[in-house]
C-alpha positions in Angstrom: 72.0 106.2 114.1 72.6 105.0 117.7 73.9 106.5 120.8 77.4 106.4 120.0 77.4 107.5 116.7 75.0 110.5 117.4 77.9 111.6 120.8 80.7 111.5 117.8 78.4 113.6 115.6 77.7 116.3 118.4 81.6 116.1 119.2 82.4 116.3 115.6 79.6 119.1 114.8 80.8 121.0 118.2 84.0 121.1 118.1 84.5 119.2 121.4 87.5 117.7 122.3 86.4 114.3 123.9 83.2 112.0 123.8 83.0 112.7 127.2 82.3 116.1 126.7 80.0 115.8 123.6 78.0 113.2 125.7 77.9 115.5 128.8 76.2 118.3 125.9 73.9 116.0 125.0 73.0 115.0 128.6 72.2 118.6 129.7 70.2 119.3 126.9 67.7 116.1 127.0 68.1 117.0 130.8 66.9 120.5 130.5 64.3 119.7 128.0 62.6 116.2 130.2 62.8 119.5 133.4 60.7 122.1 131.5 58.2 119.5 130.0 57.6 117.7 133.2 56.8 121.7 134.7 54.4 122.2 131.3 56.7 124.2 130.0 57.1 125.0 126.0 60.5 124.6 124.9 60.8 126.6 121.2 64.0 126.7 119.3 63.6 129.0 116.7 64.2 127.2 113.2 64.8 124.1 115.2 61.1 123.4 116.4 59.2 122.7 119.4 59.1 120.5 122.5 55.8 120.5 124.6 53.3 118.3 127.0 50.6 117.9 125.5 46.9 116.2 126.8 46.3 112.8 125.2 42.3 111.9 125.6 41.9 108.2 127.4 40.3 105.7 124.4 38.2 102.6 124.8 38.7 99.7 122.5 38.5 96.1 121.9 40.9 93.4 121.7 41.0 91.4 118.3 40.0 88.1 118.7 37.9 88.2 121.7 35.4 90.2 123.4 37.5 91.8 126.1 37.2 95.7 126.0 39.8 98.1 127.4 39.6 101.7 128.3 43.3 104.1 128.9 43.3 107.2 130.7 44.1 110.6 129.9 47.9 111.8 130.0 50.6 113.6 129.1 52.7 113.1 125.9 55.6 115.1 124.8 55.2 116.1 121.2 57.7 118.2 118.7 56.7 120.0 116.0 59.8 120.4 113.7 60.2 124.2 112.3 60.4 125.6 109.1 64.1 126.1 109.3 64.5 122.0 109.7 61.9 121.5 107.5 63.5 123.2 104.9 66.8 121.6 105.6 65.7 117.9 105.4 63.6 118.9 101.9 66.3 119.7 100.4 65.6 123.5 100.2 
């Protein structure tokens, strides 16, 4: 599912009248989400799931083929652990 296709689902699902405005829903939401991440902040909808920032450890490795090494730093990653509610939903339960 693409962009367009998921703003005619949200208008469809939410009962809003134009694109515009289903677009504008989904805007504020990633919006608000991206905000509290980048401030460490847990974002948990209940039966939903969970957004959060989470420590990635920095890895050392070697290119295939040759002898060149690399080593990446330590960062942030958002993560989301679905609920049981979505879980459920997507099994089939």
């Amino acid at each position: 599912m693409n962009k367009a296709q998921f703003v005619e689902l949200v208008q469809a699902s939410g009962g809003y009248k134009t694109k515009v405005e289903a677009e504008a829903a989904i805007r504020a939401f990633t919006d608000a989400v991206t905000g509290a991440l980048v401030k460490k902040e847990e974002v948990s909808l209940v039966g939903f799931g969970s957004f959060a920032a989470t420590l990635q450890k920095g890895k050392s490795g070697k290119v295939p083929g040759t002898d060149k090494t690399y080593t990446t730093q330590d960062k942030l990653v958002p993560k989301f652990k679905a609920g049981k509610g979505l879980k459920d939903k997507v099994a089939g339960n």
